[in-house]
C-alpha positions as CSV (number, residue, x, y, z in Angstrom):
1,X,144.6,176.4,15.3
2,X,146.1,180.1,15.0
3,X,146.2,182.3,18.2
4,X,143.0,183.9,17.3
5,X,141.3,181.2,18.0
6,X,142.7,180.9,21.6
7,X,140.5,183.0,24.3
8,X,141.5,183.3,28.0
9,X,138.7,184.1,30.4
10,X,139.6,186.7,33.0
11,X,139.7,186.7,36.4
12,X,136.9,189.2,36.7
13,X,134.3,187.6,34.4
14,X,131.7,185.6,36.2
15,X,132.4,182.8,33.4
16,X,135.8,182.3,35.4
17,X,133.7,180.4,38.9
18,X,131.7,178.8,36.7
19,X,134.5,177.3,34.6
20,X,135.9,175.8,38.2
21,X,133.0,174.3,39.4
22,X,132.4,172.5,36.0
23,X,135.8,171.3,36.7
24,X,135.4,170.2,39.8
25,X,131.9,168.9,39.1
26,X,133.8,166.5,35.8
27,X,137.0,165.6,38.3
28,X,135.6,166.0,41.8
29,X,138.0,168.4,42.7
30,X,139.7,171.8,42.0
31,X,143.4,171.1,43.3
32,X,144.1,167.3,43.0
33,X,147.3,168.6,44.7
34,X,150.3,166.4,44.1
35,X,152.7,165.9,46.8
36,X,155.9,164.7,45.2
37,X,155.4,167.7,42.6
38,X,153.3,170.5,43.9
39,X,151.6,170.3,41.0
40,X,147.8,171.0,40.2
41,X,144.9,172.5,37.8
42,X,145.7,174.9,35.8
43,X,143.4,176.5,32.8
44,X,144.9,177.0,30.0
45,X,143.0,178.5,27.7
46,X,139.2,178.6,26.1
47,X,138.4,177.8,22.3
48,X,135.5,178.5,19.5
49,X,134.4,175.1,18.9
50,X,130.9,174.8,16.6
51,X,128.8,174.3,19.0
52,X,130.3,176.8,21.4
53,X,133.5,177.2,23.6
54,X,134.9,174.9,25.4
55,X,137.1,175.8,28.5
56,X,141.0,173.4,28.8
57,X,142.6,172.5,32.0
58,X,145.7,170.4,32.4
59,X,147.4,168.7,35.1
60,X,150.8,167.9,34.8
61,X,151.1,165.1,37.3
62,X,147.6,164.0,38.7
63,X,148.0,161.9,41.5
64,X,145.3,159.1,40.5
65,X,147.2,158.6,37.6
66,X,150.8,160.0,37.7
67,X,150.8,162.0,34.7
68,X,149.8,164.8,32.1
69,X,146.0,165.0,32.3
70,X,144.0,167.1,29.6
71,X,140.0,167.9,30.7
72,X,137.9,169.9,28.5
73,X,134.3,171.4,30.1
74,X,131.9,173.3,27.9
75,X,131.1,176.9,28.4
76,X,128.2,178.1,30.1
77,X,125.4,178.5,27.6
78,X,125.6,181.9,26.1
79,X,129.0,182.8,27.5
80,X,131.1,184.8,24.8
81,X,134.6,186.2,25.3
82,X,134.6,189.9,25.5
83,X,136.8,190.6,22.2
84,X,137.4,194.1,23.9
85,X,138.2,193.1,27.5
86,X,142.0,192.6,28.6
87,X,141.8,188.4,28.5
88,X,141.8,188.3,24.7
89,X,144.6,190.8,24.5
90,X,148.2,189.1,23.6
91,X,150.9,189.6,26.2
92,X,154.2,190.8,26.0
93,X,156.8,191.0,27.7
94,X,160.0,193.4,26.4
């Protein structure tokens, strides 16, 4: 996969809700805080898949099963990155 092929869905977009409550709807929750770690969800990123885009979130130390979990949700139907908008634009830092 090349970095054009990664999409990141801003803040601002109403597909950014959406994207949480499919989370939450897959893993029945949004934080699945872990104590010992802090840790929690975190999206990392949308891809072009052929029947649409799918939305990634990882969890470095879920507490059900004490460690790295991947979950994938689907896009809503329709939903297209905005190739203009600021949350396909790279980011640097000098």
């Amino acid at each position: 996969m090349s970095i054009d092929q990664l999409h990141f869905v801003s803040h601002d977009d109403p597909e950014w809700v959406s994207l949480w409550g499919k989370l939450e709807d897959k893993q029945g929750d949004t934080r699945d805080f872990d104590p010992e770690t802090g840790e929690v969800w975190q999206y990392m990123s949308t891809t072009k898949h052929p029947l649409g885009y799918v939305h990634q979130f990882r969890h470095r130390n879920h507490p059900e099963h004490g460690r790295r979990i991947i979950c994938n949700v689907v896009a809503s139907r329709g939903w297209k990155p905005d190739a203009n908008g600021p949350a396909n634009m790279p980011h640097y830092v000098d």
